[in-house]
C-alpha positions as CSV (number, residue, x, y, z in Angstrom):
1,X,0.0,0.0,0.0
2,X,1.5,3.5,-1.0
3,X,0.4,5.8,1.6
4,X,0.8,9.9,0.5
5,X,0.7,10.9,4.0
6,X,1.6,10.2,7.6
7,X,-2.2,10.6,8.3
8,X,-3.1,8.0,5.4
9,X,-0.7,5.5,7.1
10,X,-2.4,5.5,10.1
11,X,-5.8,5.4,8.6
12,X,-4.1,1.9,7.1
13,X,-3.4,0.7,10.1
14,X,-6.5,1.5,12.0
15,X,-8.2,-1.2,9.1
16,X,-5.5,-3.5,10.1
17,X,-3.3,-3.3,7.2
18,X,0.1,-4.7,7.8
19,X,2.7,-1.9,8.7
20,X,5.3,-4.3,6.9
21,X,3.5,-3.2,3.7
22,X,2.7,0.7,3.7
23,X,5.3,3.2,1.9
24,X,5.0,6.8,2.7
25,X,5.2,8.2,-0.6
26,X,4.0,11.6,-0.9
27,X,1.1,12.0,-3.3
28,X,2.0,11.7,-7.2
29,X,-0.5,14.1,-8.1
30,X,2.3,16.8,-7.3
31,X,4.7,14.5,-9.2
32,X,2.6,15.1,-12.1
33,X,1.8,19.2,-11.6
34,X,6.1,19.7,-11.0
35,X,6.2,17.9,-14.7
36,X,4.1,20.7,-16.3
37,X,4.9,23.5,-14.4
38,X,7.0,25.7,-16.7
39,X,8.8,29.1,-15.8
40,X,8.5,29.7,-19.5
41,X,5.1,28.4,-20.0
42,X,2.6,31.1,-21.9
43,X,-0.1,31.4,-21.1
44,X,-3.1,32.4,-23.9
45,X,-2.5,36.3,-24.5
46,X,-5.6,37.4,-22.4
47,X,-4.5,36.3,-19.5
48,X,-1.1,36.9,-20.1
49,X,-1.9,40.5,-20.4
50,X,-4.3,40.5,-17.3
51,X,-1.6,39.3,-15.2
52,X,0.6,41.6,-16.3
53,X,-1.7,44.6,-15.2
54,X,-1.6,43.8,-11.8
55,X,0.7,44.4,-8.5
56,X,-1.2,40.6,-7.3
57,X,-3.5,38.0,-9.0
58,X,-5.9,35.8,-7.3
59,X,-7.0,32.5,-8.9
60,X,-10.8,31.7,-7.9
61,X,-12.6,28.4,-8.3
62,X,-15.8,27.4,-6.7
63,X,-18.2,24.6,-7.5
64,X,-19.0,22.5,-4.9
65,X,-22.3,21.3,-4.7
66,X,-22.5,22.1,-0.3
67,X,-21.6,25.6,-1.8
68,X,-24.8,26.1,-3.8
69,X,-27.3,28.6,-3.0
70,X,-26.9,31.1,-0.4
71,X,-22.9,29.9,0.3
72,X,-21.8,30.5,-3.0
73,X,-23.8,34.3,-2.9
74,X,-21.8,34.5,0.3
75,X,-18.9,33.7,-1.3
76,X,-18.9,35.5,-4.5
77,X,-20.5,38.9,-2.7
78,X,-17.1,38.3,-0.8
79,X,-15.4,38.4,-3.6
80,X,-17.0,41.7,-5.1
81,X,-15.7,43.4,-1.6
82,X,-12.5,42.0,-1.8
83,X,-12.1,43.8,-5.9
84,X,-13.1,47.1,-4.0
85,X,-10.7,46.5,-1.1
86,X,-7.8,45.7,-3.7
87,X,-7.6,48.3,-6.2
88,X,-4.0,46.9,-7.4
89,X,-5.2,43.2,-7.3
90,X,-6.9,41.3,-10.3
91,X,-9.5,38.5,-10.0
92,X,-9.2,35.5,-12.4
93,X,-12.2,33.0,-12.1
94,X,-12.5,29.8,-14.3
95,X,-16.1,29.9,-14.2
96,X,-17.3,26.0,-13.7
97,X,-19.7,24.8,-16.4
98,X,-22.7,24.3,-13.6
99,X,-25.5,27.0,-14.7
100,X,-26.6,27.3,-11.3
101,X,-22.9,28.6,-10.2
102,X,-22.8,31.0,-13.5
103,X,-26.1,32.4,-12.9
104,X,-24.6,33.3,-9.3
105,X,-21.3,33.8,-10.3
106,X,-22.3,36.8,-13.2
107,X,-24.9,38.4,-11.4
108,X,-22.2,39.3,-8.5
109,X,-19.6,40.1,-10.4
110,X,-20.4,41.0,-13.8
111,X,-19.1,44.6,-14.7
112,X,-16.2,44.9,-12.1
113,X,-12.9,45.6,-14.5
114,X,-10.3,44.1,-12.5
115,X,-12.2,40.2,-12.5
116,X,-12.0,38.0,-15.5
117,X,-14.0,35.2,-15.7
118,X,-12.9,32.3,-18.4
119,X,-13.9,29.2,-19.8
120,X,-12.6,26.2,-16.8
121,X,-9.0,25.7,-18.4
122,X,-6.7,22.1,-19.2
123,X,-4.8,20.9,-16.9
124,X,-1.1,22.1,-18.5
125,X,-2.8,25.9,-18.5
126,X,-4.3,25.4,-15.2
127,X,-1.2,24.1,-13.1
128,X,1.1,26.8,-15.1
129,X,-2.0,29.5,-13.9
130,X,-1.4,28.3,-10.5
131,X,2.2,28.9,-10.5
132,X,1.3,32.6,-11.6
133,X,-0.7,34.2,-9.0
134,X,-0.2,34.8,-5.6
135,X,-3.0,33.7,-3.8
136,X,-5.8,30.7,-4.4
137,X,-9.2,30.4,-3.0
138,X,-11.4,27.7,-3.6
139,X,-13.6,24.7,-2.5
140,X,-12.0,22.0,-4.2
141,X,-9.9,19.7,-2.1
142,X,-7.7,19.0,-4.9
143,X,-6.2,22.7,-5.0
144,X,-5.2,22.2,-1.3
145,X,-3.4,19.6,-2.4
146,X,-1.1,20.9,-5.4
147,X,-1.4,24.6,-4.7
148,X,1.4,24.6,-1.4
149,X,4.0,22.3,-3.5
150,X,4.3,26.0,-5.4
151,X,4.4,28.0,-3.1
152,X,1.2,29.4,-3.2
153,X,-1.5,30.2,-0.5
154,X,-4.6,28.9,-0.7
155,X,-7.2,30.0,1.4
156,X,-10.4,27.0,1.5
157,X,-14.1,28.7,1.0
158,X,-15.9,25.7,2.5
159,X,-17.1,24.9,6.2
160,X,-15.1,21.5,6.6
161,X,-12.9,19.6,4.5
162,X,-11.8,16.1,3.9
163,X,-7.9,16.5,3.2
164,X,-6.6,17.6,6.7
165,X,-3.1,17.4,6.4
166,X,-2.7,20.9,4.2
167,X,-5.1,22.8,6.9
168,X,-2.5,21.0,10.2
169,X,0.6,22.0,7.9
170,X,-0.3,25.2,7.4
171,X,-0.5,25.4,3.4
172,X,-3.8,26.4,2.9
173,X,-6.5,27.9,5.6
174,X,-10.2,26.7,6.3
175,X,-12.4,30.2,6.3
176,X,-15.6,28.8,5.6
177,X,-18.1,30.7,3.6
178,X,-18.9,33.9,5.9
179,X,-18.6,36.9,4.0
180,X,-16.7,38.7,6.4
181,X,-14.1,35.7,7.3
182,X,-12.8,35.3,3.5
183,X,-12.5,39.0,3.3
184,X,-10.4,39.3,6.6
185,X,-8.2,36.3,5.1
186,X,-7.6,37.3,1.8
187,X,-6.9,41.1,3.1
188,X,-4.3,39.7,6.0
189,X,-2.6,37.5,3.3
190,X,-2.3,40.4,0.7
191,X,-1.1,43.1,3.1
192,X,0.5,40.9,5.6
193,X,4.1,40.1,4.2
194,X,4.4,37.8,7.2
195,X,1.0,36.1,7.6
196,X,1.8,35.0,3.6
197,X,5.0,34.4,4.3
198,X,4.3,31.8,7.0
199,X,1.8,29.8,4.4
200,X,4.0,29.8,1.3
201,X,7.2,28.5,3.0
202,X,5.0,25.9,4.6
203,X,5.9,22.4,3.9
204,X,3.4,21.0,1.6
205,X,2.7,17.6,3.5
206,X,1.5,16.0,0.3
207,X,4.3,15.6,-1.9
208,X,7.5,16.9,-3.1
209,X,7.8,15.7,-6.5
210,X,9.3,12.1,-5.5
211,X,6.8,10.3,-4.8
212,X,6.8,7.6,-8.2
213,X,10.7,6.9,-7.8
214,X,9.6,6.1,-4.2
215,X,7.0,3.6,-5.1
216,X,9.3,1.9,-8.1
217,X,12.0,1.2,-4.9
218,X,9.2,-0.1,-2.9
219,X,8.1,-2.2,-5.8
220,X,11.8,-3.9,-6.6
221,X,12.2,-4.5,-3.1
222,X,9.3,-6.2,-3.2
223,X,9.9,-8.3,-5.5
224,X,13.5,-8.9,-4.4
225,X,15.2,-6.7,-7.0
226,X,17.1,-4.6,-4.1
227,X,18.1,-6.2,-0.5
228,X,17.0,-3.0,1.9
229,X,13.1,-2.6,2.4
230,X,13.3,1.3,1.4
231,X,12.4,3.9,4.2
């Protein structure tokens, strides 16, 4: 059993999995974002010129079904303060292809010069996008996951979430869906040179780009390729 985590190992051995068997690997998913990440990636001119018009970018997604309704109006009124609050900042939402979360999504925010809302992107644009900005909010768990391993804040718009490890390490912040709370975070990460600091030089407990060599050791030991069980 590879294991990404500490915390997944012990979930393992809670069902009674044999300890002799579990690798702490780190998660490949950040394996495979490192691969495409590119200093010299370009992006599609539109965005390349919108992020070039701004002292900070934000990266927004939001889908989650929990999130529908009155959350996501929470959430994307929050957003309308947060354009006002930042006059150097610009807003870049990849607007998901739900209608419900459109209809919400252009009736807050349509109008407001300094958002741009786009077409949900490939992966390769998406993970290069990342890498870009300087802060992430969202409600997918995924982003909590790849987002630290560059560096990059990411402040969670839900009320609980199922990946732990990146809210205990530090990475990313849980701020629910309170107007007032995601404005407060996003402000203190934007102005606060230390407050960001402390998240983006987190260790991102998911990965650190190794984790597929470690699981080929793991499987030659296994199969009595090398002599020493691999740590």
């Amino acid at each position: 059993d590879f294991a990404p985590t500490a915390t997944a190992k012990a979930n393992l051995l809670k069902e009674g999995t044999d300890e002799e068997k579990i690798f702490v690997t780190s998660n490949t998913v950040i394996d495979a974002l490192l691969s495409i990440v590119d200093e010299k990636y370009a992006l599609d001119a539109e965005l390349e010129n919108f992020l070039a018009q701004h002292k900070q970018n934000i990266l927004i997604t939001a889908h989650r079904r929990e999130n529908q309704g009155q959350p996501m109006v929470h959430i994307f009124q929050a957003l309308r303060r947060l354009h006002e609050a930042l006059p150097e900042a610009g807003i870049i939402f990849p607007v998901h292809k739900n209608p419900k979360v459109r209809a919400l999504a252009h009736e807050a925010l349509d109008g407001l010069e300094r958002v741009l809302m786009i077409e949900p992107l490939d992966y390769a644009p998406f993970a290069n996008l990342m890498n870009r900005v300087d802060l992430i909010m969202t409600d997918s768990g995924g982003l909590q996951e790849e987002a630290p391993a560059l560096g990059k804040p990411v402040l969670v718009m839900r009320r609980e979430t199922e990946p732990p490890e990146a809210i205990a390490a530090g990475t990313a912040k849980l701020v629910g869906v309170e107007q007032e709370t995601i404005l407060r975070e996003a402000n203190e990460l934007l102005h606060s040179e230390a407050a960001y600091a402390k998240m983006a030089k987190a260790v991102n407990p998911y990965g650190d780009g190794h984790a597929s060599e470690r699981i080929v050791q793991a499987i030659l030991w296994h199969f009595g390729r090398t002599a020493d069980r691999p740590g």
